[in-house]
TORFIGU-168053 format. One record per atom (N, C-alpha, C, O): residue in three letters; x, z, y. Coordinates in Angstrom, 2 decimals. Atoms other than C-alpha are relative to their C-alpha. Last residue first. Example, Ala and Ser with C-alpha at 12.3 -4.5 7.8 and 13.67 -1.06 7.14 Angstrom:
TORFIGU-168053
(SER, (-0.82, -0.06, -1.19));
(SER, (13.67, 7.14, -1.06));
(SER, (-0.77, 0.73, 1.09));
(SER, (-0.26, 0.90, 2.20));
(ALA, (0.89, 0.00, -1.19));
(ALA, (12.30, 7.80, -4.50));
(ALA, (0.90, 0.00, 1.20));
(ALA, (1.94, 0.66, 1.18));
***
This chain:
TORFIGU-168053
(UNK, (-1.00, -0.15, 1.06));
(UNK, (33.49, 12.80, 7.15));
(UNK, (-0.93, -1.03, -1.00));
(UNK, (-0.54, -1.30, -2.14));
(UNK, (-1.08, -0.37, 0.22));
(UNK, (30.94, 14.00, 9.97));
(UNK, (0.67, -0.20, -1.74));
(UNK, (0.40, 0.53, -2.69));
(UNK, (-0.03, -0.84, 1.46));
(UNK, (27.97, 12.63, 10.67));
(UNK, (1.43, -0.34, -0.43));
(UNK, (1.97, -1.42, -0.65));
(UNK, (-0.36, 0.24, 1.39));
(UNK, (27.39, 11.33, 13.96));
(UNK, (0.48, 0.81, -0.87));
(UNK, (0.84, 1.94, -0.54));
(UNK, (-0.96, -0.22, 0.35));
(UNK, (25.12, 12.59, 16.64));
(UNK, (0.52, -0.57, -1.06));
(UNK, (-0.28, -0.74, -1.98));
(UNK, (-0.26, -0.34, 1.23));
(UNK, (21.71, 12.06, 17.32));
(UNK, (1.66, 0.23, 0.72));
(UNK, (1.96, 0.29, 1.91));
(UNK, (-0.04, -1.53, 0.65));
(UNK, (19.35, 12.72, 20.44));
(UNK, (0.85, -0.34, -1.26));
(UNK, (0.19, 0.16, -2.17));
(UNK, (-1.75, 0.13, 0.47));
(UNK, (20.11, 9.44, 22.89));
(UNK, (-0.61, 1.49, -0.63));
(UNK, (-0.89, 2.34, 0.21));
(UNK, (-0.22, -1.32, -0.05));
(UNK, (16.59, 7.71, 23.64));
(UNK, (1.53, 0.24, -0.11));
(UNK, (2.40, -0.64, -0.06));
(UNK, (-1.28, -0.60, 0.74));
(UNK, (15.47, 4.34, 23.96));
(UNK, (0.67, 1.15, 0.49));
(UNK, (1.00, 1.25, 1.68));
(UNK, (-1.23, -0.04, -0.70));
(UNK, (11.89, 3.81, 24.83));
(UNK, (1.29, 0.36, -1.06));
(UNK, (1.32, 0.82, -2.20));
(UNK, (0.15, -0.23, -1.39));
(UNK, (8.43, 3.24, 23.57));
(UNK, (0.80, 0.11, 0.93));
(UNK, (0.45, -0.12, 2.09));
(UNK, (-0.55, -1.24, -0.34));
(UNK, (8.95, 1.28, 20.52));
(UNK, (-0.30, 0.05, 1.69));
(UNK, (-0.41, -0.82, 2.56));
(UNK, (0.91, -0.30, -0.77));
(UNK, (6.65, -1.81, 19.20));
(UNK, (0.25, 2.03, 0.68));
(UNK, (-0.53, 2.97, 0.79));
(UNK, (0.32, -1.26, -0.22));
(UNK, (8.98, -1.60, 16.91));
(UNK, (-1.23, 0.57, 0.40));
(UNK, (-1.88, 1.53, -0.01));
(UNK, (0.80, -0.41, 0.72));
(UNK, (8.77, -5.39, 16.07));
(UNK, (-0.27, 1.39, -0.12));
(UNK, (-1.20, 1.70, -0.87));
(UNK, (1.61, 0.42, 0.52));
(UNK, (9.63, -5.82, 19.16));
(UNK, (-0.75, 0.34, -0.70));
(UNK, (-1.83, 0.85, -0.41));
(UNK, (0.74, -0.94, -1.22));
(UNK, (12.66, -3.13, 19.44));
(UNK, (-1.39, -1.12, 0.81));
(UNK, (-2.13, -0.74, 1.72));
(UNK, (0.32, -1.74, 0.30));
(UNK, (13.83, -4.15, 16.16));
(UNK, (-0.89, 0.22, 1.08));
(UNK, (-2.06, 0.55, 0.90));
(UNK, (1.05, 0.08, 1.32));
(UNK, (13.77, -8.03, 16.61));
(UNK, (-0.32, 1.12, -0.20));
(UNK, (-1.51, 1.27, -0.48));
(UNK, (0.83, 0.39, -1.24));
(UNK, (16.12, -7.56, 20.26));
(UNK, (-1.47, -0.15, -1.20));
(UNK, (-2.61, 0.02, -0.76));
(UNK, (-0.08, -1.08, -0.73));
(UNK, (18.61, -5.72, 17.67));
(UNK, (-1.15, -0.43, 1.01));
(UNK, (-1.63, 0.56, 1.55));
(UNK, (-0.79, -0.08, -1.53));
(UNK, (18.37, -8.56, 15.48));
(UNK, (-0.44, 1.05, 0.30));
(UNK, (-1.37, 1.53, -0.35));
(UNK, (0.67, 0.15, -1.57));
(UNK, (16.53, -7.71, 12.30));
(UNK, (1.07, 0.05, 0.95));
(UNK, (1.88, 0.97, 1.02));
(UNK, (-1.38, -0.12, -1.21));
(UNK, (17.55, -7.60, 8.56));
(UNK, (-0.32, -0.75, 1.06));
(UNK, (-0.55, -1.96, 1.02));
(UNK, (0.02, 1.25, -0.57));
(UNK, (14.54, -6.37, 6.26));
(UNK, (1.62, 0.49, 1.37));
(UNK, (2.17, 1.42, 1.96));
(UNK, (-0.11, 0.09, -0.81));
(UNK, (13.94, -3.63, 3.56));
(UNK, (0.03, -1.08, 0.81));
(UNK, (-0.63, -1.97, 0.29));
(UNK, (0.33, 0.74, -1.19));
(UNK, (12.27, -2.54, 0.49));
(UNK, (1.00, 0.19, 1.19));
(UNK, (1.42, 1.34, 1.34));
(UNK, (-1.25, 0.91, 0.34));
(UNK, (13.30, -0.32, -2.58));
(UNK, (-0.77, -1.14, 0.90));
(UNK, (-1.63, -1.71, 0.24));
(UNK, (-1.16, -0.79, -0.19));
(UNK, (11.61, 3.20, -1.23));
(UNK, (0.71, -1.27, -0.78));
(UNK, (1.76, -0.90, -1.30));
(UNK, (-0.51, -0.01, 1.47));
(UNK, (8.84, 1.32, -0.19));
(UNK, (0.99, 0.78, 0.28));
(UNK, (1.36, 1.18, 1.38));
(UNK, (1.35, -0.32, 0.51));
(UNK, (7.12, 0.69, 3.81));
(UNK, (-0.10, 0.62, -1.48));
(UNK, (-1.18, 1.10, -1.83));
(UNK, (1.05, 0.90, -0.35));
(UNK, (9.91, -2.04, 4.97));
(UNK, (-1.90, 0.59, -0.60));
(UNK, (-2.93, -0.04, -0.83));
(UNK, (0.97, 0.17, 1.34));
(UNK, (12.66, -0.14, 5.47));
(UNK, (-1.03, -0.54, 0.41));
(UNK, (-1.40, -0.67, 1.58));
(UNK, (0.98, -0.98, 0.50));
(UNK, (15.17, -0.76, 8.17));
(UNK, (-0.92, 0.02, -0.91));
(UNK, (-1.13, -1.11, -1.34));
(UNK, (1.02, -0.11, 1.35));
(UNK, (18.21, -2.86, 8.41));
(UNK, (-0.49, 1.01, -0.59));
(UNK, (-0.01, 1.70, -1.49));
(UNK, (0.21, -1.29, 1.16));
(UNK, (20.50, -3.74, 10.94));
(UNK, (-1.24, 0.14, -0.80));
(UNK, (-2.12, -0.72, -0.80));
(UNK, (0.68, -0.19, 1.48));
(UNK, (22.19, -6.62, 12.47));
(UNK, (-0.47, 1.22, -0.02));
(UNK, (0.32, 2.07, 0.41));
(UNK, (0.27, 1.31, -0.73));
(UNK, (24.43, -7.10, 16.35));
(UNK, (-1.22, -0.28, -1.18));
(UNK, (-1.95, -1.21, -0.84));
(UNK, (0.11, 1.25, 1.63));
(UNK, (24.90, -3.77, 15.69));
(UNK, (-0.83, -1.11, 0.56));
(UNK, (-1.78, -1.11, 1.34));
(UNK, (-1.03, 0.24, 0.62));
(UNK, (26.13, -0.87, 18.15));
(UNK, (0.17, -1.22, -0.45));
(UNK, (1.23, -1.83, -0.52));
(UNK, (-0.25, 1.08, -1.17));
(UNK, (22.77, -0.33, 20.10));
(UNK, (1.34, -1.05, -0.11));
(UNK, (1.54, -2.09, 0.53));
(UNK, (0.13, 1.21, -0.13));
(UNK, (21.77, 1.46, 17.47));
(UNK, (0.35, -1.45, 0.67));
(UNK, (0.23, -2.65, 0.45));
(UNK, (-0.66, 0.53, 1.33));
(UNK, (23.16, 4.58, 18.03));
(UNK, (-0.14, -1.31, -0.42));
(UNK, (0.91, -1.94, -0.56));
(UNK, (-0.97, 1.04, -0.41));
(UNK, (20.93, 4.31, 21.22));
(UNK, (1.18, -0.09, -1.18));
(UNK, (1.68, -1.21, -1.34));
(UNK, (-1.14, -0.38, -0.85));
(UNK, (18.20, 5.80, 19.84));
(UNK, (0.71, -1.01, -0.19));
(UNK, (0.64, -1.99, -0.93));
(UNK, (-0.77, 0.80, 1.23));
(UNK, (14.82, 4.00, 18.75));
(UNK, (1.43, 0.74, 1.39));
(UNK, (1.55, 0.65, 2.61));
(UNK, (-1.25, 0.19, -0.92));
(UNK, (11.77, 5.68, 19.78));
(UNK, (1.16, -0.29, -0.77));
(UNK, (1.26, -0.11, -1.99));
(UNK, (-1.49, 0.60, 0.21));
(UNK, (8.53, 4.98, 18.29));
(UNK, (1.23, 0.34, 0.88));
(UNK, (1.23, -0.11, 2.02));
(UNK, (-0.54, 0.57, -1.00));
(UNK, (4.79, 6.83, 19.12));
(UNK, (1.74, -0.12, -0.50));
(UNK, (2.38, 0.91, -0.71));
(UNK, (-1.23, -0.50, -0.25));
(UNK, (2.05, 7.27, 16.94));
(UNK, (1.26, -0.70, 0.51));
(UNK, (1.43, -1.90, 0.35));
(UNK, (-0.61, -0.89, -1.18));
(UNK, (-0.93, 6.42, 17.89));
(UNK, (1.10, 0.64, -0.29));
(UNK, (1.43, 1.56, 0.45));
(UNK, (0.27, 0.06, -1.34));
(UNK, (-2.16, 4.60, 14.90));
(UNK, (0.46, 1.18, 0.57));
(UNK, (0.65, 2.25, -0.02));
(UNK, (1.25, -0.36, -0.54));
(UNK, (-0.56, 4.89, 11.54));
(UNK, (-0.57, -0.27, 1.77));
(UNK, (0.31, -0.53, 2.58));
(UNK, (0.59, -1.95, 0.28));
(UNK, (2.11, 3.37, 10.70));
(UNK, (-0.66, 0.03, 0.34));
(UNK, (-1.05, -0.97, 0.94));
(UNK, (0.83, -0.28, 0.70));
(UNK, (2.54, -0.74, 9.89));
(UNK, (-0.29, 1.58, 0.00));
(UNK, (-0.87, 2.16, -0.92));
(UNK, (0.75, 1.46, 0.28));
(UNK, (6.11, -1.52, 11.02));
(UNK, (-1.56, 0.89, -1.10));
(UNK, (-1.44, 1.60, -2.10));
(UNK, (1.54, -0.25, -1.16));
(UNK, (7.99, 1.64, 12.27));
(UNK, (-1.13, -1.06, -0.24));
(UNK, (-2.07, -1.06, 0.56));
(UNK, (-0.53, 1.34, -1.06));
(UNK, (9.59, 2.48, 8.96));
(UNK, (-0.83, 0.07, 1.08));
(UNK, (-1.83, 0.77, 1.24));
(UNK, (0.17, -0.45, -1.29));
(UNK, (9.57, 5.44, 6.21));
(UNK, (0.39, -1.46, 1.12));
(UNK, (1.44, -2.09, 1.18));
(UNK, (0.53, 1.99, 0.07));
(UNK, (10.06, 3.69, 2.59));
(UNK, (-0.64, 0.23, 1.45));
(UNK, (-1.48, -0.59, 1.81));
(UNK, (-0.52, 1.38, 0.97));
(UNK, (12.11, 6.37, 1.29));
(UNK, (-0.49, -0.85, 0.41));
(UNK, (-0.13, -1.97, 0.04));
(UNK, (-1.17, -0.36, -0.04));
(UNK, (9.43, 9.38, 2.28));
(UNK, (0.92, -0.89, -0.70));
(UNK, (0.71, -1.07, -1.89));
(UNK, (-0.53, -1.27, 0.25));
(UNK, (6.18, 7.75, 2.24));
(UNK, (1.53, 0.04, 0.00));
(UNK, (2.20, -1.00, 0.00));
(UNK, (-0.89, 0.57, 0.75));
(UNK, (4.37, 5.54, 4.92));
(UNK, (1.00, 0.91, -1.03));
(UNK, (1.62, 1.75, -0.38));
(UNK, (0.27, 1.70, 0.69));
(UNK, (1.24, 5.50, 6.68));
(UNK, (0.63, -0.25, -0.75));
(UNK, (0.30, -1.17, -1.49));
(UNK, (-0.50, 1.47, -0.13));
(UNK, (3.00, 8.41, 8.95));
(UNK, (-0.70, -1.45, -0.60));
(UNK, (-0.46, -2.57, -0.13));
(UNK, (-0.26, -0.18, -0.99));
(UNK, (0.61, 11.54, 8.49));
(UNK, (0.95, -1.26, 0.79));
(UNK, (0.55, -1.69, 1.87));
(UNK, (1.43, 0.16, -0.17));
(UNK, (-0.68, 11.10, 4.98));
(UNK, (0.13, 0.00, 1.64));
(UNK, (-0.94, -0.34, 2.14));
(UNK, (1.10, 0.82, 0.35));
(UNK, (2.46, 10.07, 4.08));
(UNK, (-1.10, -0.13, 0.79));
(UNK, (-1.46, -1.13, 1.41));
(UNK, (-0.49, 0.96, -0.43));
(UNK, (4.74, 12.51, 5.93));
(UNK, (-0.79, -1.32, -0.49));
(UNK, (-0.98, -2.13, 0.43));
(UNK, (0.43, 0.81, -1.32));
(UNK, (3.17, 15.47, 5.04));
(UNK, (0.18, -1.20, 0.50));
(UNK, (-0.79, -1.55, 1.17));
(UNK, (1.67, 0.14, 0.82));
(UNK, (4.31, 16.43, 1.34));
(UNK, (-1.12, -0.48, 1.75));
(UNK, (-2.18, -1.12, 1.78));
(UNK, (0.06, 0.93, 1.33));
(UNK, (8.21, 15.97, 2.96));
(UNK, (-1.68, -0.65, -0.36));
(UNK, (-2.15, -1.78, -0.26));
(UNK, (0.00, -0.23, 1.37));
(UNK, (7.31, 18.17, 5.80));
(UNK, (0.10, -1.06, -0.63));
(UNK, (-0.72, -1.94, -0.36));
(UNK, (1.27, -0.16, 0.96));
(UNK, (7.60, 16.75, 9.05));
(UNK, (0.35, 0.46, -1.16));
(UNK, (1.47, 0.11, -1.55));
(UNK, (0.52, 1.24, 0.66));
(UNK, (10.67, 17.21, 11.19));
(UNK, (-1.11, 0.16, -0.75));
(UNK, (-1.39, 1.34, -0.99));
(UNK, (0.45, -1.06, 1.26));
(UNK, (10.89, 20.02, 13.62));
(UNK, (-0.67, -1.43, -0.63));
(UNK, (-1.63, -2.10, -0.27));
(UNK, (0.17, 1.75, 1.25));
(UNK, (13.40, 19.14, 16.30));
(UNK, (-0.59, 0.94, -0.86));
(UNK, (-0.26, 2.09, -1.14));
(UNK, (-1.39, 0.10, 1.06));
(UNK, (13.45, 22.42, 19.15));
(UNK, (-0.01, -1.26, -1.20));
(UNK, (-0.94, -1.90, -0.70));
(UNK, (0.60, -0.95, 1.37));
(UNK, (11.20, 21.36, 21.97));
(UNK, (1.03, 0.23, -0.98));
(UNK, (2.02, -0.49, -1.02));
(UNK, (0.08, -1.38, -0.35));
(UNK, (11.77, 20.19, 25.70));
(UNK, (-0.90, 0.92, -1.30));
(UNK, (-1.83, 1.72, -1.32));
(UNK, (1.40, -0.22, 0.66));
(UNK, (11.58, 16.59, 23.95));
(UNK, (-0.09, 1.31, 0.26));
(UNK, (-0.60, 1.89, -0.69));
(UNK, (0.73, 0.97, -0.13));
(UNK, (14.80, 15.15, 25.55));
(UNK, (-1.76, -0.02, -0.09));
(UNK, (-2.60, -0.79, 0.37));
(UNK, (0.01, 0.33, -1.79));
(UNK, (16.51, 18.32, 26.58));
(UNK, (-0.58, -1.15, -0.11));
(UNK, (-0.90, -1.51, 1.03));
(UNK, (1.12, -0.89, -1.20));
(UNK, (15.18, 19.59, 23.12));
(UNK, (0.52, -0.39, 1.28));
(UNK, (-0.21, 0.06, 2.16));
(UNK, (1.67, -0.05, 0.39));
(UNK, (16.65, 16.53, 20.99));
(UNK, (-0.82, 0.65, 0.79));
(UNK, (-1.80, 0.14, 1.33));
(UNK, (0.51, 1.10, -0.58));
(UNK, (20.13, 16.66, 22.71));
(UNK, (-1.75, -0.25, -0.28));
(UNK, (-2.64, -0.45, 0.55));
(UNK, (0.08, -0.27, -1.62));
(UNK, (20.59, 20.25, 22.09));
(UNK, (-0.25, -1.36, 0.54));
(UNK, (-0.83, -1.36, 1.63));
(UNK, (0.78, -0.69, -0.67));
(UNK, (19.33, 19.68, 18.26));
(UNK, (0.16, 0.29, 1.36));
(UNK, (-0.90, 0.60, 1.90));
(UNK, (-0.52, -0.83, -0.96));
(UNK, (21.60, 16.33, 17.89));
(UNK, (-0.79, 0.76, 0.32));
(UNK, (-1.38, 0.33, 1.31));
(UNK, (0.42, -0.61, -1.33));
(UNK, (19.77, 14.70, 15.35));
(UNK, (1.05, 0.81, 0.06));
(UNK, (1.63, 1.39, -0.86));
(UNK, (1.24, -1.12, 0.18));
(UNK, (21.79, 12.69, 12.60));
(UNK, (-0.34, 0.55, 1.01));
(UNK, (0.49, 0.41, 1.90));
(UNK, (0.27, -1.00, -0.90));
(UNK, (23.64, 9.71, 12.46));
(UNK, (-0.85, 0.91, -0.38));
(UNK, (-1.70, 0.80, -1.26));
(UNK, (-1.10, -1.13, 0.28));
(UNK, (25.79, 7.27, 9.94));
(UNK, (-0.45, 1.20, 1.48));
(UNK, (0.41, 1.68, 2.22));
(UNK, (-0.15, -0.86, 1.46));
(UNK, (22.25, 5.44, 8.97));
(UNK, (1.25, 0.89, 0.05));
(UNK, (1.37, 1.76, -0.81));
(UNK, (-1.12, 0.54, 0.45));
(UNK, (21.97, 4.51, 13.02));
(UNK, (0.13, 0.80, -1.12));
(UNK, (0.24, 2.02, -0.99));
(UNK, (-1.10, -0.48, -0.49));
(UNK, (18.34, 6.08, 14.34));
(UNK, (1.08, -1.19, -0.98));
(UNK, (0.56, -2.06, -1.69));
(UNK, (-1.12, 0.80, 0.74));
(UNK, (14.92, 4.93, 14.51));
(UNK, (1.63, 0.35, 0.29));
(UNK, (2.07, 0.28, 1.44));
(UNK, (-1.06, 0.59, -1.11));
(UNK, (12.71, 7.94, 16.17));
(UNK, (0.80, -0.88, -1.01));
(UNK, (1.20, -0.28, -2.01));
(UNK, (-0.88, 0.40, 0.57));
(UNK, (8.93, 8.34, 14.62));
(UNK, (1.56, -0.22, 0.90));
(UNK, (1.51, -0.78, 2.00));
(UNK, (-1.02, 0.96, -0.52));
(UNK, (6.52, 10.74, 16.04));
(UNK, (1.16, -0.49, -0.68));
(UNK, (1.91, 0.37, -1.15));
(UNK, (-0.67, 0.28, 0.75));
(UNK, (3.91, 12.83, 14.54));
(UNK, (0.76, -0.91, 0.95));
(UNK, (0.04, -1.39, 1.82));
(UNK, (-0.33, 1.49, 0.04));
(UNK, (1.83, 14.72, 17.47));
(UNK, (0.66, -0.64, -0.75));
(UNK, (1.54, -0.70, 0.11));
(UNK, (1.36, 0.22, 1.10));
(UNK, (0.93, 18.53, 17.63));
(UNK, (0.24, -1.33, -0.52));
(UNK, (0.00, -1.36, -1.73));
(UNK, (1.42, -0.16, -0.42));
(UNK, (3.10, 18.68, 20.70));
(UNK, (-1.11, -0.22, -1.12));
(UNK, (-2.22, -0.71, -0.89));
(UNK, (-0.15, -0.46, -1.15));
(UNK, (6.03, 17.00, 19.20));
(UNK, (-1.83, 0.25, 0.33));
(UNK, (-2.85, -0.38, 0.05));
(UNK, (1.13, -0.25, -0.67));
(UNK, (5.96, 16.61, 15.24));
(UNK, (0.57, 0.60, 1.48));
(UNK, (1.43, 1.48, 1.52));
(UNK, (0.13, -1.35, -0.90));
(UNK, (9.05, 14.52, 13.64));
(UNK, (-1.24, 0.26, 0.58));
(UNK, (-1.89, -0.75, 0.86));
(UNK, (1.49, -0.68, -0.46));
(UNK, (9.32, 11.84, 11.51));
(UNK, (0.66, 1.41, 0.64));
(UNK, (1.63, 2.14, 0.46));
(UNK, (0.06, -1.45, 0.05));
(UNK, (13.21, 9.89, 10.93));
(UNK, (-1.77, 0.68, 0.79));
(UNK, (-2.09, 0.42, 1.95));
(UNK, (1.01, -0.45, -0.60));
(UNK, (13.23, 6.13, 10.28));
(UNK, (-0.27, 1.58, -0.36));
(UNK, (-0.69, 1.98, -1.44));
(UNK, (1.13, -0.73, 0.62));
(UNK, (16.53, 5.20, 9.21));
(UNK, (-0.91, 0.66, 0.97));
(UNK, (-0.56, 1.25, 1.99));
(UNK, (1.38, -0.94, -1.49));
(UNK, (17.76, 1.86, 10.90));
(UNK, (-0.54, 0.89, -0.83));
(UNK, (-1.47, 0.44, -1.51));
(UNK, (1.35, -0.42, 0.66));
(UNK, (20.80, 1.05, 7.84));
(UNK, (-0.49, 0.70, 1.42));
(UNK, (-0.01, 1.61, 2.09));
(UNK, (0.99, 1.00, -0.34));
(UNK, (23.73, -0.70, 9.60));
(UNK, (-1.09, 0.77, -0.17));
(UNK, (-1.71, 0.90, 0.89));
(UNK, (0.59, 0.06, -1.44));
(UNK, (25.60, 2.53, 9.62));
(UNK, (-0.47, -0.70, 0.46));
(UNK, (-0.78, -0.51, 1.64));
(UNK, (0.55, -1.41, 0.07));
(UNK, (26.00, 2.83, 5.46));
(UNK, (-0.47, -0.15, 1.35));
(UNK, (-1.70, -0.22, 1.38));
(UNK, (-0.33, -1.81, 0.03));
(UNK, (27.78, -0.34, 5.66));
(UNK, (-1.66, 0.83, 0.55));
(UNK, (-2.64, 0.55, 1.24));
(UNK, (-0.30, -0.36, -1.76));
(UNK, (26.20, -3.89, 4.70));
(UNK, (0.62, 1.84, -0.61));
(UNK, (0.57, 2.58, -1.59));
(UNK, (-1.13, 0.35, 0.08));
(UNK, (25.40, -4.98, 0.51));
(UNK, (0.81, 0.09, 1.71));
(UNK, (1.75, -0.67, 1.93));
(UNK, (0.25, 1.16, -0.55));
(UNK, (21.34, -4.48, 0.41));
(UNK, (2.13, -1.05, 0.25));
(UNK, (2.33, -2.25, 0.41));
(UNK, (1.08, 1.10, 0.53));
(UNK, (21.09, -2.64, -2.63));
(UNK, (0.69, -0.97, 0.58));
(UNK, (1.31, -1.86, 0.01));
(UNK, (-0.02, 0.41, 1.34));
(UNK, (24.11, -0.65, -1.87));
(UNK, (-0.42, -1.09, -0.25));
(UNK, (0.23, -2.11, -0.45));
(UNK, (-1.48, 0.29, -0.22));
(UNK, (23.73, 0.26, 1.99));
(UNK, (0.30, -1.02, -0.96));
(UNK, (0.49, -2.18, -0.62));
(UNK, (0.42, 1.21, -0.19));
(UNK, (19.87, 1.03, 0.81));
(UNK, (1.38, -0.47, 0.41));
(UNK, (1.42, -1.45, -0.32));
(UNK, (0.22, 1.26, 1.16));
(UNK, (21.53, 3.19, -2.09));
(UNK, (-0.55, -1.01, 1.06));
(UNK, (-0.46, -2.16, 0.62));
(UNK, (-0.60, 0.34, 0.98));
(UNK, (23.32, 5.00, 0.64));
(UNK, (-0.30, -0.90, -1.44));
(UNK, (0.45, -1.62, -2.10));
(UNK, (-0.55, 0.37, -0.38));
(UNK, (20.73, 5.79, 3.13));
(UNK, (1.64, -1.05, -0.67));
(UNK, (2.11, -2.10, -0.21));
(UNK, (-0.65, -0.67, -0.56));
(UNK, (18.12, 6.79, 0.82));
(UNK, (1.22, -1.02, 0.69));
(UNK, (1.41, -2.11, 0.15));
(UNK, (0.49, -1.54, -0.77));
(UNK, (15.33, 5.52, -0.44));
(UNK, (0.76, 0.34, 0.60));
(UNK, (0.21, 0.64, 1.66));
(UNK, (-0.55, 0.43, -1.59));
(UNK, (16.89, 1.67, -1.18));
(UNK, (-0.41, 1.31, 0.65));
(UNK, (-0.13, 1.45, 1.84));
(UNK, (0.40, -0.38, -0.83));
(UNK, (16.22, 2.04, -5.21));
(UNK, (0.65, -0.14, 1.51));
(UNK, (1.82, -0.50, 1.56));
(UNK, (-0.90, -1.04, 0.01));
(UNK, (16.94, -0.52, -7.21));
(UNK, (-0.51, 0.29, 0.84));
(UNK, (-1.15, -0.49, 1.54));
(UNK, (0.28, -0.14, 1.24));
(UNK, (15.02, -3.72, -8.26));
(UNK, (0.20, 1.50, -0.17));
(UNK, (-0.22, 2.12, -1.15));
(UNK, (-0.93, -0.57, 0.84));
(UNK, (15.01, -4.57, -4.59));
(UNK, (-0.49, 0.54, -1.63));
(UNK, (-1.68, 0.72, -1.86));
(UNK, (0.63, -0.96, 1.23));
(UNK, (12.04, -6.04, -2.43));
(UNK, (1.15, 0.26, -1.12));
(UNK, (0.95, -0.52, -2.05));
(UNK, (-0.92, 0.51, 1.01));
(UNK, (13.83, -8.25, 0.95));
(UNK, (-0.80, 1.28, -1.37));
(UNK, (-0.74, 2.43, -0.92));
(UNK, (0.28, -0.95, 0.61));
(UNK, (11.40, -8.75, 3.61));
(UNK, (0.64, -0.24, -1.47));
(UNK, (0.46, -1.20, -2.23));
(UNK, (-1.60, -0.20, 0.14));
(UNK, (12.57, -12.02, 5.03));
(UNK, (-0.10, 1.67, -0.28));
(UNK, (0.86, 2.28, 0.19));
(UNK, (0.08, 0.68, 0.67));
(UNK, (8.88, -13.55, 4.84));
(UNK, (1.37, 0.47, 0.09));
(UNK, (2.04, -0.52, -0.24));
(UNK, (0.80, -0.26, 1.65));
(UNK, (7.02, -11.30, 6.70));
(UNK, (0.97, -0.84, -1.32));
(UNK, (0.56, -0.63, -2.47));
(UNK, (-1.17, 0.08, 0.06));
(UNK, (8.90, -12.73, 10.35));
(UNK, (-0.30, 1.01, -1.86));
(UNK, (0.63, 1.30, -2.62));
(UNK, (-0.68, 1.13, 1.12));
(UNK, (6.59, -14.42, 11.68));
(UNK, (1.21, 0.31, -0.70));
(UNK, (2.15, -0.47, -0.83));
(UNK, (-1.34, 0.64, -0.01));
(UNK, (6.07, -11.90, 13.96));
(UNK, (0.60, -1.02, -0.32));
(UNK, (1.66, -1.50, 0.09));
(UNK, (-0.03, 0.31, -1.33));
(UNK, (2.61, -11.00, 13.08));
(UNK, (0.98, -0.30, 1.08));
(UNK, (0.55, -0.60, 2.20));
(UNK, (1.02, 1.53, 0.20));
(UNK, (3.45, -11.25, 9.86));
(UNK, (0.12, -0.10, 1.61));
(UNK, (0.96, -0.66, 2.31));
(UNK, (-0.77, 1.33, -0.29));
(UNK, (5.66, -8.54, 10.57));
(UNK, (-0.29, -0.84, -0.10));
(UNK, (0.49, -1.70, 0.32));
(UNK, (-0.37, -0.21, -1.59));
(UNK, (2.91, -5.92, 10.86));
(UNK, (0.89, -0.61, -0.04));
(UNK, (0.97, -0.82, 1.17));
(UNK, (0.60, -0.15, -0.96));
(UNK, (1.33, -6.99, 7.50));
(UNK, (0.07, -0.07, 1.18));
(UNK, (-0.67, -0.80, 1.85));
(UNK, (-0.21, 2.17, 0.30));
(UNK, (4.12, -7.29, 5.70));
(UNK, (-1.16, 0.09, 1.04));
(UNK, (-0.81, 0.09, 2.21));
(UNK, (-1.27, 0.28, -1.07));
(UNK, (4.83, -3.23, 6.95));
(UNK, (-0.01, -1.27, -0.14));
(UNK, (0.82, -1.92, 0.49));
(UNK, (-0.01, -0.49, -1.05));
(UNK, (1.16, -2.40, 5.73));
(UNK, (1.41, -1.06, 1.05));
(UNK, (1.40, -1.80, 2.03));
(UNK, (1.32, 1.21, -0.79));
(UNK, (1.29, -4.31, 2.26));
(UNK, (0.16, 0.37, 1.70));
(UNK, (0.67, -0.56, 2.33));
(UNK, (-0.62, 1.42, -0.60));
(UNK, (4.59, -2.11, 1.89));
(UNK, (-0.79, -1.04, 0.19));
(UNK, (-0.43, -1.98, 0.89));
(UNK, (-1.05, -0.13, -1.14));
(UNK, (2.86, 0.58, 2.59));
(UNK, (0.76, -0.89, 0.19));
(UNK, (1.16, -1.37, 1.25));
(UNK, (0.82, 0.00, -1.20));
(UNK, (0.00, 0.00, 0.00));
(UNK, (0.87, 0.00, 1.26));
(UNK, (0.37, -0.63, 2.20));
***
């Protein structure tokens, strides 16, 4: 169903048709690296979070993670990601196959600047063995994101 969703919302792009479906898993940052054959910091992972009652997605660079003092001077809140057993029924999409293509209504995209790095990268497509490879000007369309942020940091070692 999620990955119907994320074909769905690239259709409307024309761009449904470079959705890549793996035999192997792509859940995690490291097998999608794998599957798809790019580094570990191409991968766009889609991270949930609740602000104000609200689910929110931010796209980050696969070698980053939130910066909690950058996060609350951006979102005057401490980072409180969704529960695992939440994230479905609350994103459109489950854990592993997290993307911005096809979520639920009203929730709102931000895509940090980690990104800004890659002339390529490659977010999930709705599955935990799904993804697609998007220009950087293709992400933040098909995002349908609200702004670019700066809350991560890189990951050490």
């Amino acid at each position: 169903m999620s990955l119907t969703r994320a074909k769905e919302h690239l259709q409307k792009y024309g761009l449904d048709s470079r959705i890549t479906e793996f035999e192997v898993s792509s859940a995690t940052v490291r097998e999608a690296a794998m599957a798809i054959g790019c580094k570990e910091e191409e991968i766009a992972k889609t991270l949930s979070f609740i602000v104000d009652d609200k689910p929110i997605l931010i796209v980050v660079a696969g070698d980053c993670k939130i910066d909690n003092s950058k996060y609350k001077a951006t979102f005057s809140t401490k980072a409180k990601m969704i529960p695992f057993e939440d994230v479905e029924r609350l994103i459109g999409h489950g854990v592993g196959g997290v993307c911005p293509f096809g979520i639920n209504e009203g929730i709102v995209v931000y895509l940090d600047k980690s990104l800004k790095r890659f002339e390529y990268l490659y977010p999930a497509c709705g599955s935990s063995n799904s993804a697609i490879k998007l220009s950087l000007d293709e992400l933040e369309k098909t995002s349908e994101y609200c702004k670019w942020i700066d809350v991560c940091k890189y990951i050490e070692g």
